[in-house]
C-alpha positions as CSV (number, residue, x, y, z in Angstrom):
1,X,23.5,-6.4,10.5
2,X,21.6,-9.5,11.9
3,X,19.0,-11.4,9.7
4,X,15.7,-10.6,10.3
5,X,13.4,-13.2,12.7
6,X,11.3,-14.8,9.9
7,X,11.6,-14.5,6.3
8,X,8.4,-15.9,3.8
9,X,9.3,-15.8,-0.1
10,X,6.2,-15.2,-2.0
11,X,5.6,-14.5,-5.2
12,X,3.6,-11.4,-5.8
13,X,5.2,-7.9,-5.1
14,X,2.5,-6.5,-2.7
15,X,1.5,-8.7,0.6
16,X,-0.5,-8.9,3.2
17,X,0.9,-9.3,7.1
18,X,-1.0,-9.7,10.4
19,X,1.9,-11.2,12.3
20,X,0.3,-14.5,12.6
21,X,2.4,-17.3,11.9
22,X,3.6,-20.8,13.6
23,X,0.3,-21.2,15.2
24,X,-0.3,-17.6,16.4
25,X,-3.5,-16.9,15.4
26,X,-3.5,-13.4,13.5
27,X,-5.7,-12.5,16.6
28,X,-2.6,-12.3,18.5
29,X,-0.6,-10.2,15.6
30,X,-1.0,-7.3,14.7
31,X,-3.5,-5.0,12.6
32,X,-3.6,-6.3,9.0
33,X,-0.8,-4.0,6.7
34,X,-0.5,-4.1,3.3
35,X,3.2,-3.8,2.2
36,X,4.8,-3.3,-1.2
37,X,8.0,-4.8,-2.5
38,X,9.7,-2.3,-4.4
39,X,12.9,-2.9,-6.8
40,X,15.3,-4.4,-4.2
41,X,13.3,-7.1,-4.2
42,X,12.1,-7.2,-0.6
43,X,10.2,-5.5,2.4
44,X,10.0,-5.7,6.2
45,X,6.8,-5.7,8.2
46,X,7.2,-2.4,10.6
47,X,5.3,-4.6,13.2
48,X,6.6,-7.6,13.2
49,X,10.0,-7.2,11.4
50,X,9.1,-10.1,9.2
51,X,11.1,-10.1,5.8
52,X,8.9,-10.7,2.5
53,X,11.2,-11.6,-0.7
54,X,10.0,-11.7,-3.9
55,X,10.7,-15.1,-5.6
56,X,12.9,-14.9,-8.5
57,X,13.8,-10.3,-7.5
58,X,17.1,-9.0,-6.4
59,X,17.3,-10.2,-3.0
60,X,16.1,-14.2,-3.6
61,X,18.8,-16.4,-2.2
62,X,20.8,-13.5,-1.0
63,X,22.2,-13.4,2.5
64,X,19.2,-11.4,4.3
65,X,22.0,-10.8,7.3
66,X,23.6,-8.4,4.5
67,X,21.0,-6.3,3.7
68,X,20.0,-3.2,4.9
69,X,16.2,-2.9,6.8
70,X,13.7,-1.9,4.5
71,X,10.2,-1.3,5.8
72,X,7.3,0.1,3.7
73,X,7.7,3.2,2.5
74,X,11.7,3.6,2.7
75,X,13.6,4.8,-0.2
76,X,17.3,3.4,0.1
């Protein structure tokens, strides 16, 4: 497995992603999404591919290379 392109901690379980991000204006993204981090403590955008980990779940400070894609919805 390889680590996903761009990973943002945050600390609430359900997030918000436009892929906007090092100066590309959400314009540029993609259509607004509203994904939920579930018990393995992360998600991916199905857009973008961005990782969100919860702060302080399961997957905080784990190698994100090692684990498995997870986009919203999934049941692993």
């Amino acid at each position: 497995m390889i680590a996903p392109p761009e990973i943002t901690r945050v600390t609430s379980a359900r997030v918000a992603c436009d892929g906007a991000h090092d100066g590309l204006p959400a314009a540029l993204g993609h259509p607004r999404v509203w994904l939920q981090i579930d018990e393995h403590g992360y998600v991916d955008c199905g857009y973008c591919d961005r990782r969100f980990v919860l702060i302080g779940g399961p997957a905080d400070g784990v190698d994100q290379a090692t684990l498995p894609d997870i986009s919203e919805g999934a049941s692993n």
